[in-house]
C-alpha positions in Angstrom: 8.0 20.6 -26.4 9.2 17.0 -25.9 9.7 17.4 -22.3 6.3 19.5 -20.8 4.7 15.9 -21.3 6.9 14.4 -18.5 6.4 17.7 -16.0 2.8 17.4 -16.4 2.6 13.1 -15.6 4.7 14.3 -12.3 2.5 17.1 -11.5 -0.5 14.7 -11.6 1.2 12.2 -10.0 1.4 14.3 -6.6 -2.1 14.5 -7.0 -3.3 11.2 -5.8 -4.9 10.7 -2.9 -3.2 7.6 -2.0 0.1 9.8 -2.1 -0.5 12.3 0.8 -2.5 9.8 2.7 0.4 7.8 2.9 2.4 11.0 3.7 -0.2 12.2 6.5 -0.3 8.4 8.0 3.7 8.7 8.5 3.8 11.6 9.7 1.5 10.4 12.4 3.8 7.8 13.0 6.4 9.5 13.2 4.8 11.2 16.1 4.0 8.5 18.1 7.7 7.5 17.9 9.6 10.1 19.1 6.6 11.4 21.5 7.7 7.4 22.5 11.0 8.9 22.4 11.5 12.2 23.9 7.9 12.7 25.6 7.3 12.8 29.4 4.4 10.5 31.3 0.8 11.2 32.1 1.6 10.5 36.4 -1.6 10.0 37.9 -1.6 10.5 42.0 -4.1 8.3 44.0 -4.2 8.4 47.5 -4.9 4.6 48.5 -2.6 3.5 45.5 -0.3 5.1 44.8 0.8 7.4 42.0 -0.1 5.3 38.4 2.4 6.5 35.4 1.3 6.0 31.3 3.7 7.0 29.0 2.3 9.4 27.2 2.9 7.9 23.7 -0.1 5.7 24.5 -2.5 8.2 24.3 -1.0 9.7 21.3 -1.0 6.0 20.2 -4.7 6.2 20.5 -5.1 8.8 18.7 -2.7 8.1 15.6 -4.6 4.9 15.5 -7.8 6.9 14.9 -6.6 9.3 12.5 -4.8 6.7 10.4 -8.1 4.8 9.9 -9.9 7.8 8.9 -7.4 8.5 6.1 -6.8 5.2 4.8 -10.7 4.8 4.5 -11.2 8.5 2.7 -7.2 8.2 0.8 -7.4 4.3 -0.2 -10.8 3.6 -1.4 -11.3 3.0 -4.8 -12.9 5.5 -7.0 -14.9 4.7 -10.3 -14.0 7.7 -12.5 -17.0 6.8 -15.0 
């Protein structure tokens, strides 16, 4: 069949890593932006002070920032297949 060659190339090209840790990476993105976006604040209340208020995309932020570097260094590292 002249075309099964071409379905197969496809099907093993959504198999590489890099692929879905770029997916999974944007999506976390993605996040931060409209939690930057549409999310509410952390308000903190302190008596002598005064209340403190951190939008709460920085924490999410913090937490994209970790997750991206875990799956850049387990998607993009290069594999020797011998």
């Amino acid at each position: 069949m002249p075309g099964a060659g071409r379905g197969q190339k496809r099907r093993r090209s959504l198999l590489v890593p890099a692929f879905w840790g770029a997916v999974s990476i944007v999506a976390m993105w993605l996040a931060v932006l409209f939690d930057g976006i549409f999310g509410g604040d952390m308000v903190f209340s302190n008596p002598s002070s005064g209340p403190t208020i951190i939008p709460s995309a920085v924490a999410v932020a913090l937490f994209a920032f970790i997750g991206t570097t875990a799956v850049a260094k387990r998607a993009f590292t290069r594999r020797d297949l011998d």
